[in-house]
C-alpha positions in Angstrom: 25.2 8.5 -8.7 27.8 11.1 -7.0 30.2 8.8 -6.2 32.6 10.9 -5.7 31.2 12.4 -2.7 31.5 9.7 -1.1 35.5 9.4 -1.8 35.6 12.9 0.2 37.8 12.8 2.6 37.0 13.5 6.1 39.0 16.8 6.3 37.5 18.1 2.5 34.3 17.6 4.7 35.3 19.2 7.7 36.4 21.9 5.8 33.4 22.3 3.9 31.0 22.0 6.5 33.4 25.1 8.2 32.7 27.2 4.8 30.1 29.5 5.1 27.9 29.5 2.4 27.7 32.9 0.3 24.1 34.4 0.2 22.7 34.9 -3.0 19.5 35.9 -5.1 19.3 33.1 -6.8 16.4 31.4 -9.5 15.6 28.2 -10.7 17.7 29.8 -13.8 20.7 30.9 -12.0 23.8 30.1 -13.9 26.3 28.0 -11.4 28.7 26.8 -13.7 29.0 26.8 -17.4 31.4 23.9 -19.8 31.8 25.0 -23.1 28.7 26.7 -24.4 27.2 24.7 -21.9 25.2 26.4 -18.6 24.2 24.2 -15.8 21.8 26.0 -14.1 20.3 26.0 -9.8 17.7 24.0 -11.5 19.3 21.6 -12.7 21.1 21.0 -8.9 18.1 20.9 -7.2 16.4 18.3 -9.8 20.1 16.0 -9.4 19.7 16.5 -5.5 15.9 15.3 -5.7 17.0 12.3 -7.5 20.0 11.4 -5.1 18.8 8.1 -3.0 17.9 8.4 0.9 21.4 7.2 2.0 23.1 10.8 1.1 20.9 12.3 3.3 23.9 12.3 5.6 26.1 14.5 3.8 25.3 18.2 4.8 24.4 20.4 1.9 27.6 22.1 1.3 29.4 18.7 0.8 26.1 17.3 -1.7 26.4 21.1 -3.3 29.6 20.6 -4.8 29.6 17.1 -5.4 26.6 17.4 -7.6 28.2 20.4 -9.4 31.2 18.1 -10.0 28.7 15.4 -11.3 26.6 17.4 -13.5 29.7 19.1 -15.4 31.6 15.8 -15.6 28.3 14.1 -17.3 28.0 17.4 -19.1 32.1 16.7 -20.5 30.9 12.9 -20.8 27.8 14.3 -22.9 29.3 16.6 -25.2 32.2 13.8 -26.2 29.2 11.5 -26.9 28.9 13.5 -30.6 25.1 13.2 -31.9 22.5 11.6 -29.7 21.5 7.8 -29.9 17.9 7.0 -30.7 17.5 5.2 -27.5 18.4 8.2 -26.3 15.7 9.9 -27.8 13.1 7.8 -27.1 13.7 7.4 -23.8 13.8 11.3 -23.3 10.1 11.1 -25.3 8.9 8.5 -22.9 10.5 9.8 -19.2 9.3 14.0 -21.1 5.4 12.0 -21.4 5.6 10.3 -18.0 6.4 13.7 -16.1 4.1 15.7 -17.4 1.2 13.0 -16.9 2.2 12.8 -13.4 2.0 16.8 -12.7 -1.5 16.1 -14.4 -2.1 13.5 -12.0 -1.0 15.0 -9.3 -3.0 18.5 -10.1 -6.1 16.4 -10.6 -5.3 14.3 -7.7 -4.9 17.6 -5.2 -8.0 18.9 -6.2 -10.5 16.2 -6.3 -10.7 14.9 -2.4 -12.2 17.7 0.2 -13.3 16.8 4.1 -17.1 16.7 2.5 -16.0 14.2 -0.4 -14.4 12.1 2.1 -17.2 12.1 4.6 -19.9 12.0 1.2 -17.9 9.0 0.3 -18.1 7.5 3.7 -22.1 7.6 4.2 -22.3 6.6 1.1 -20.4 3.5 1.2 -22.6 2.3 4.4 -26.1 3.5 3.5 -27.4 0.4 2.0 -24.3 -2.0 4.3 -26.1 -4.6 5.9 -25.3 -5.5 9.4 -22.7 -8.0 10.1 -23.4 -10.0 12.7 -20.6 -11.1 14.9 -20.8 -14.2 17.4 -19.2 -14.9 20.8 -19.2 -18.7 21.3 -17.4 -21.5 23.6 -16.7 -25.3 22.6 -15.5 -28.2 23.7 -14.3 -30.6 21.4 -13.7 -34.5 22.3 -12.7 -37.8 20.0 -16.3 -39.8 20.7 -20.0 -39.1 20.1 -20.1 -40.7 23.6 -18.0 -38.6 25.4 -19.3 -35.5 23.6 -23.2 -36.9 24.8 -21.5 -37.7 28.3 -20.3 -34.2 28.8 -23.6 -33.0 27.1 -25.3 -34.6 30.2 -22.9 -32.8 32.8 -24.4 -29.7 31.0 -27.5 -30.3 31.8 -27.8 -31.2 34.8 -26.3 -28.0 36.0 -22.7 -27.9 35.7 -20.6 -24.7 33.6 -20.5 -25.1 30.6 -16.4 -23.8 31.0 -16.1 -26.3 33.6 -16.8 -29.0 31.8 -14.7 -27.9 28.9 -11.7 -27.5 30.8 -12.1 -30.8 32.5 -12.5 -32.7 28.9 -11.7 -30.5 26.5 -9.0 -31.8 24.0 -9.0 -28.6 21.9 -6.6 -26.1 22.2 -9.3 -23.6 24.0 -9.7 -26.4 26.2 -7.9 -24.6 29.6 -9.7 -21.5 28.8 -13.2 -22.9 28.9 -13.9 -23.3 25.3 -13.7 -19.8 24.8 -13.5 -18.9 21.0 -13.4 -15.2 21.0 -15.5 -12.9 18.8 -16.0 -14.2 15.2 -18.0 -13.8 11.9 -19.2 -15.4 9.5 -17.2 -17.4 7.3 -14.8 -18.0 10.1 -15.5 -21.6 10.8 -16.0 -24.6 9.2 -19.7 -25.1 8.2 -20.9 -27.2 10.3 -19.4 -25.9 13.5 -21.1 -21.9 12.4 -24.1 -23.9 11.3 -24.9 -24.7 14.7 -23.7 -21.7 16.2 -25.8 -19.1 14.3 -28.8 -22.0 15.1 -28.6 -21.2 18.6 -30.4 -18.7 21.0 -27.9 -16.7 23.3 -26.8 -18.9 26.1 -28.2 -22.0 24.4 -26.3 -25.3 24.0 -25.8 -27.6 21.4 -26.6 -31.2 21.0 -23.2 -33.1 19.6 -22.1 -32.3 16.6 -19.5 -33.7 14.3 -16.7 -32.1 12.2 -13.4 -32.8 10.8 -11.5 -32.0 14.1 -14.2 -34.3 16.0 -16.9 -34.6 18.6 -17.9 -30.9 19.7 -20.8 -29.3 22.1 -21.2 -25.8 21.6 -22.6 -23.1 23.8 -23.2 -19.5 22.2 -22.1 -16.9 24.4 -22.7 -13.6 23.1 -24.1 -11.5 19.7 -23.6 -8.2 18.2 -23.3 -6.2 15.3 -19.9 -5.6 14.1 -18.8 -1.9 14.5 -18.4 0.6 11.5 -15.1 1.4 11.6 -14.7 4.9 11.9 -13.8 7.6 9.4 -10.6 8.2 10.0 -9.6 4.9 10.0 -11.3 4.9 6.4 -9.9 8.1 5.0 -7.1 7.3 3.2 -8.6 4.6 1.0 -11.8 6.9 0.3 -9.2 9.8 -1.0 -7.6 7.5 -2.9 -10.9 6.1 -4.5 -11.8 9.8 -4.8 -8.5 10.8 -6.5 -8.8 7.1 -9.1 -12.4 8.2 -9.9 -11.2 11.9 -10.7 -8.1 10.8 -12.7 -10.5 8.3 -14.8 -13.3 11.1 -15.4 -10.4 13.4 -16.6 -8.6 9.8 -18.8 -12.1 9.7 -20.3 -13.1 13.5 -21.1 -9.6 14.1 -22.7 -10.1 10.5 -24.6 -13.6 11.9 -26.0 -11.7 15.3 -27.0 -9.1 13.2 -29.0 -8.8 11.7 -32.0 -7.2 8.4 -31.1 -5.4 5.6 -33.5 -4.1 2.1 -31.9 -3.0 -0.6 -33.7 -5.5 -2.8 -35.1 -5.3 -6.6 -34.1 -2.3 -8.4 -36.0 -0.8 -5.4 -37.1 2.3 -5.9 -35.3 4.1 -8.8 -34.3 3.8 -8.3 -30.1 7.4 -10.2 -30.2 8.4 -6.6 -31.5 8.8 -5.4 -28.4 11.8 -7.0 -27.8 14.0 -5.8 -30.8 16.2 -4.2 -29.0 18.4 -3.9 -31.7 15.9 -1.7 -33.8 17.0 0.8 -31.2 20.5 0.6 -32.8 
């Protein structure tokens, strides 16, 4: 699309960026060239510059002015030689005519339907009946033998940091920091390792315990209640619930208004829909 602008040469540009441009009252309907019987209108500019990809966003205006002038007269000249319209043509002019106006629909239905009080409704309401989550802080160390897990069980015991004893037997990768595993939930370990964990009082120990990865004692460190996140983190994804749920109550009310006929099962092949050649 525009092509030619970008065959411009560095003086045409120069010189056009030099051009002041020539104040005008202007409309949407503003006649700014004409071929044939043909008007293109301001309109129609501004709807071929929307459409132009990000990378012409370099091109000043007065450059992307002219060159979408040139384009829209030379598609006009490429239009008018075409002699009566294609059906493909038409149908895809139904279908892109259907699509816009459904999406100014949306997007009048979407603007209206989220306020600061929906949003914040929306919040309480999805955390009124949220249970807690409970989040756990726990250490490990992890060995190859029930007897060395039993042995550094003992050192436990009879005094000795739990962390120190990790790091000094440890084979896990947490091993250096003393076992530390960080806040998790649940779900986030196997079974049997949060099966022991969520067993335990704060600051009690495990006896030794076996799971895939091996011989573990486990001390838990720490509970809480994970936080709610907050509203703004949230408020995007409520407005957008909020805007779905608007869209869908409209979908529906306009559904019940209409009288509605869709094919019945096995009344058209579904292979149909790739006849292109019915287009022809």
């Amino acid at each position: 699309m525009l092509k030619h602008v970008t065959f411009l040469s560095a003086a045409a540009i120069a010189a056009s960026m030099s051009t002041g441009a020539i104040a005008q009252d202007v409309t949407a309907d503003t006649v700014v060239a004409t071929v044939g019987e043909t008007q293109i209108t301001m309109g129609e500019v501004i709807i071929a510059r929307m459409a132009l990809p990000q990378q012409y966003a370099q091109f000043p205006n007065e450059v992307l002015f002219d060159g979408l002038v040139d384009q829209l007269v030379q598609q006009q000249l490429l239009s008018d030689a075409l002699g009566d319209t294609p059906d493909r043509i038409t149908y895809t002019i139904a279908n892109e005519l259907r699509a816009l106006r459904a999406a100014d629909v949306i997007s009048e239905i979407a603007e209206g339907a989220v306020t600061e009080d929906d949003i914040q409704v929306a919040y309480d309401a999805r955390f009124a009946d949220a249970a807690e989550v409970q989040e756990f802080r726990a250490s490990h160390l992890l060995v190859e033998t029930q007897e060395e897990a039993a042995a550094a069980k003992a050192r436990i015991n009879d005094g000795q940091e739990f962390a120190d004893v990790a790091r000094d037997v440890s084979t896990g990768p947490t091993g250096p920091n003393g076992g530390d595993l960080g806040w998790f939930g649940a779900g986030a370990m196997v079974p049997a390792f949060e099966d022991q964990i969520t067993s335990l009082a704060v600051g009690g120990v495990s006896e030794p315990f076996e799971t895939q990865f091996g011989w573990h004692v486990a001390t838990l460190d720490e509970t809480r209640v994970q936080a709610r996140p907050a509203l703004d983190d949230l408020r995007r994804e409520l407005a957008a619930e909020l805007q779905e749920l608007a869209i869908t109550a409209r979908l529906d009310e306009l559904t019940a208004a209409q009288n509605i006929v869709t094919p019945e099962e096995g009344q058209f092949d579904p292979d149909l829909i790739d006849r292109v050649e019915l287009l022809d």
